[in-house]
N, C-alpha and C positions, 0 to 999 in steps of 0.2 A: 427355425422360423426366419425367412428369411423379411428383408426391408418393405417390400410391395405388400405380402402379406399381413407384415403386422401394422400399417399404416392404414389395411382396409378391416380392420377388427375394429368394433365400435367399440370394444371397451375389453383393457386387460391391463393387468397390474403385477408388479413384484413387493414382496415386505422381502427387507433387507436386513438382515441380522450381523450385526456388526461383534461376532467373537473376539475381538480384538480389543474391544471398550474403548474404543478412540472418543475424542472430543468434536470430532467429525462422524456425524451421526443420521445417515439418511437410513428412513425405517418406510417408505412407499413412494414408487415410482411408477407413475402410468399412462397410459394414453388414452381418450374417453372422445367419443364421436356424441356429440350431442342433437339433442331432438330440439325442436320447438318448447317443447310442451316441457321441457326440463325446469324444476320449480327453482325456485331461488335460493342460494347455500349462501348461508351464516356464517363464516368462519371464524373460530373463536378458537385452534386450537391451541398447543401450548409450544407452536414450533414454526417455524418458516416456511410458504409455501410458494414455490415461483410456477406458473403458470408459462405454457412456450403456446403463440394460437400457432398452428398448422394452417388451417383456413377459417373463414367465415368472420362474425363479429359476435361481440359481447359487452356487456356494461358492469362493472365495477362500479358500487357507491358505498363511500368512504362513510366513518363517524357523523360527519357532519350532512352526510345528504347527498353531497356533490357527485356527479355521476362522471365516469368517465367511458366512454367509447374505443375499444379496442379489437385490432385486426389484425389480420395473417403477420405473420415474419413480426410478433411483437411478443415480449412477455410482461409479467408484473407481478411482483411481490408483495405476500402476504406476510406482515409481522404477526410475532408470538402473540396473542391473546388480543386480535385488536379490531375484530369485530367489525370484517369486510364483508360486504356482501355481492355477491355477483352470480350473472346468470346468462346465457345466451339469447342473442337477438334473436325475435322470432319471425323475421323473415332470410335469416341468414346465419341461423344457428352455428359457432363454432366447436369446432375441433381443436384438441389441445393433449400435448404433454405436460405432468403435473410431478414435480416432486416434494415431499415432505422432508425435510431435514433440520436438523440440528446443531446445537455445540457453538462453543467459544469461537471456534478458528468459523466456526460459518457467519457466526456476528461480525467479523472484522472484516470477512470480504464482503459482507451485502454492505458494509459499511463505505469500502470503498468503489462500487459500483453508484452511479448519480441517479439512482432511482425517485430518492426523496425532490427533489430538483425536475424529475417529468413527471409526477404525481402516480408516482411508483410504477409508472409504466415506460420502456424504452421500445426505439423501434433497433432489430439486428441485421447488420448489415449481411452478414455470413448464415444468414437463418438455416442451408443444405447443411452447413457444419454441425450446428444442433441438431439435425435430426437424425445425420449421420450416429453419434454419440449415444442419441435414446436407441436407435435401431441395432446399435452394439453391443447396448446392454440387454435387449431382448432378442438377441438373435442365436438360437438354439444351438447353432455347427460353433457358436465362440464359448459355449458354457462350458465351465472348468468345473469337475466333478470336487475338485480338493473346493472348500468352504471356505477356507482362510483366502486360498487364494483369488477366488473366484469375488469375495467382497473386496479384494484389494482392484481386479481388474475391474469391475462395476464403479468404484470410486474413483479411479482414476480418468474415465470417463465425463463424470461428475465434475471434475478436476479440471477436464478440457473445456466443458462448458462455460465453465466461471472463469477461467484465463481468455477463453474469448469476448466474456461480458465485461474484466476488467478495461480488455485492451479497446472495445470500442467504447464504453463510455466510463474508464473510470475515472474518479473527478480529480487526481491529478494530472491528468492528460487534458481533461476539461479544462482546469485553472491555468494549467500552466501555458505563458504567454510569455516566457522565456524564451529567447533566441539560443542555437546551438553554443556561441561563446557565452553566454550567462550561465547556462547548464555547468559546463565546464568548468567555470571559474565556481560556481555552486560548491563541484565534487571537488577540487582543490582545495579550498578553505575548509570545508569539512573533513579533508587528511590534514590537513596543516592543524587543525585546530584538537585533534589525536593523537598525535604525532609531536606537537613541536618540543618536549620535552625527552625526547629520544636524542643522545647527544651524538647518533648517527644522519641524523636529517642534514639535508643539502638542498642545492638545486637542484644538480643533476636527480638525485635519488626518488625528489617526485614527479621531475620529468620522464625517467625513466616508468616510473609507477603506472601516471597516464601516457604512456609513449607517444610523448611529445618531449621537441626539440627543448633546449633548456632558452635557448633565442626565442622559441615561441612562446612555451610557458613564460617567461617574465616578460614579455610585450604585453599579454591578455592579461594579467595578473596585474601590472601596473596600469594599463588601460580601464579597467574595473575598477579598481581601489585606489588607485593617486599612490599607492607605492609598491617597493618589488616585495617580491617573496620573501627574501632574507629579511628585509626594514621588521616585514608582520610578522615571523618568525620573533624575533627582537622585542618585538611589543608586545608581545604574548606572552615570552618570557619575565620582559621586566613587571608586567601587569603581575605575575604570577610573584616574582619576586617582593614585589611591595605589599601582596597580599600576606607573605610567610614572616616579613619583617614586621609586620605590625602585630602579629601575632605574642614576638618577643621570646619565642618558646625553641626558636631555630638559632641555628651556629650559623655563620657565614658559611662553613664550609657542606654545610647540610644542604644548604639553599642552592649551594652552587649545582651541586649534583643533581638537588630534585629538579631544576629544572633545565637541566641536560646540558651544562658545560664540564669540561675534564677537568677545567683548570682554574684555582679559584681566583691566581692571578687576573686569567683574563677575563672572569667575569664581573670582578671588581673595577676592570678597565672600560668596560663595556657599560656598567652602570652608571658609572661616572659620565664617562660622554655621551649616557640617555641623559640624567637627569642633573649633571651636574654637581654633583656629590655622591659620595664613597657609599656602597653598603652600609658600613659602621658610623658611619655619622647622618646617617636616613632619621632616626629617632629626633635627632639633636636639631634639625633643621630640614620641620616639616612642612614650611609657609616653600622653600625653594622646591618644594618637591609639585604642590597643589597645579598648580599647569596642567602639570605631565599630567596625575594622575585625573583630573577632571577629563583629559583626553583620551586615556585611557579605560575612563568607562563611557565611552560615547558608543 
């Protein structure tokens, strides 16, 4: 069955048997040419249902009544049990692919598509690419006799579909109003902050990581934070260190290790010219420590 053909069937469908018991769960995919006269569907099922228009218009009214108007190159999602109802216009009845699906991992991508945010309706920039993917999965000369494999290529399809609905509206892409060096400095402090307890971390090592120059890295790094990479390396540390001494249940020489110096000399050095007194006398004179530490949890 080739694309021209199956786009001119008014109505045909697949149910998808997922042998595999994945947590990705689509069970009916189809394409339905609608009439005028098509009565109005209720949907209450107990599963996800996204709607692709091909052509024409329709209306969608929600719970509370609100109607919404929808056209070609657009889809919109139907959640689990929630009592949509929608129905094609009747002077411009549409056409639509429709899939039913399921599962955990489907909940966290509709989650991060910005659907709630256009009243579950978005318009798709690439809409040939979607139809491409439905006509791939109904297209007879691509059907794979093996079952196993045959649901893995139907999903993967599936797969394409929703990597292109993430990447035109998903709502981190939406939110984010981050410039290229704030992204950057983002995924820095996000390794540094994993990381800094590894008594192998350096400059070079996370310049090297994001291949950047170790001169660049700590320009954008102090540019950002008011200080280098090493100082917040250090404050991480000592932040960590005064957390383990208040505990009172650590050796000095425990502390040194967990948080990623070789040497306990030089850590006792180093704590000293943070906060002005020794590891071992932290306890003893906790009014000279209070600065730091209020700075420390800013």
């Amino acid at each position: 069955m080739n694309k021209i053909n199956f786009i001119n069937r008014s109505l045909c469908f697949r149910n998808i048997i997922d042998d595999f018991n994945t947590d990705f769960s689509t069970s009916i995919i189809g394409y339905e040419e609608c009439n005028k006269n098509k009565p109005t569907i209720d949907s209450n099922k107990p599963c996800y249902i996204i709607h692709f228009i091909v052509k024409g218009k329709g209306i969608i009214i929600d719970q509370k009544q609100k109607k919404e108007t929808i056209s070609s190159n657009e889809c919109f999602l139907i959640e689990p049990n929630s009592h949509i109802k929608y129905r094609p216009d009747p002077t411009n009845p549409w056409s639509y692919f429709w899939v039913e699906i399921n599962g955990n991992v489907l909940k966290k991508i509709c989650e991060q598509i910005d659907f709630k945010k256009n009243n579950m309706h978005i318009k798709i920039k690439e809409f040939d690419t979607i139809i491409k993917c439905f006509a791939n999965i109904f297209n007879n000369d691509l059907y794979i006799d093996n079952q196993y494999s045959e649901f893995l290529r139907v999903t993967s399809e599936i797969m394409k579909i929703f990597s292109l609905l993430i990447n035109e509206h998903g709502i981190e892409n939406n939110q984010n109003t981050l410039t290229k060096e704030e992204n950057q400095i983002k995924k820095i402090i996000e390794y540094v902050n994993n990381n800094y307890t590894s008594p192998d971390i350096s400059i070079k090592k996370i310049a090297d990581y994001f291949y950047f120059s170790q001169a660049y890295l700590t320009r954008i790094f102090k540019k950002s934070t008011g200080i280098s990479p090493m100082k917040y390396i250090i404050m991480l540390r000592m932040r960590r260190a005064v957390e383990l001494l208040k505990k009172e249940t650590f050796s000095i020489s425990q502390i040194t290790y967990c948080i990623g110096y070789k040497n306990q000399f030089y850590f006792s050095k180093e704590f000293k010219n943070y906060f002005g007194v020794s590891p071992s006398k932290y306890n003893l004179n906790p009014s000279l420590l209070s600065q730091h530490v209020q700075d420390l949890k800013k």
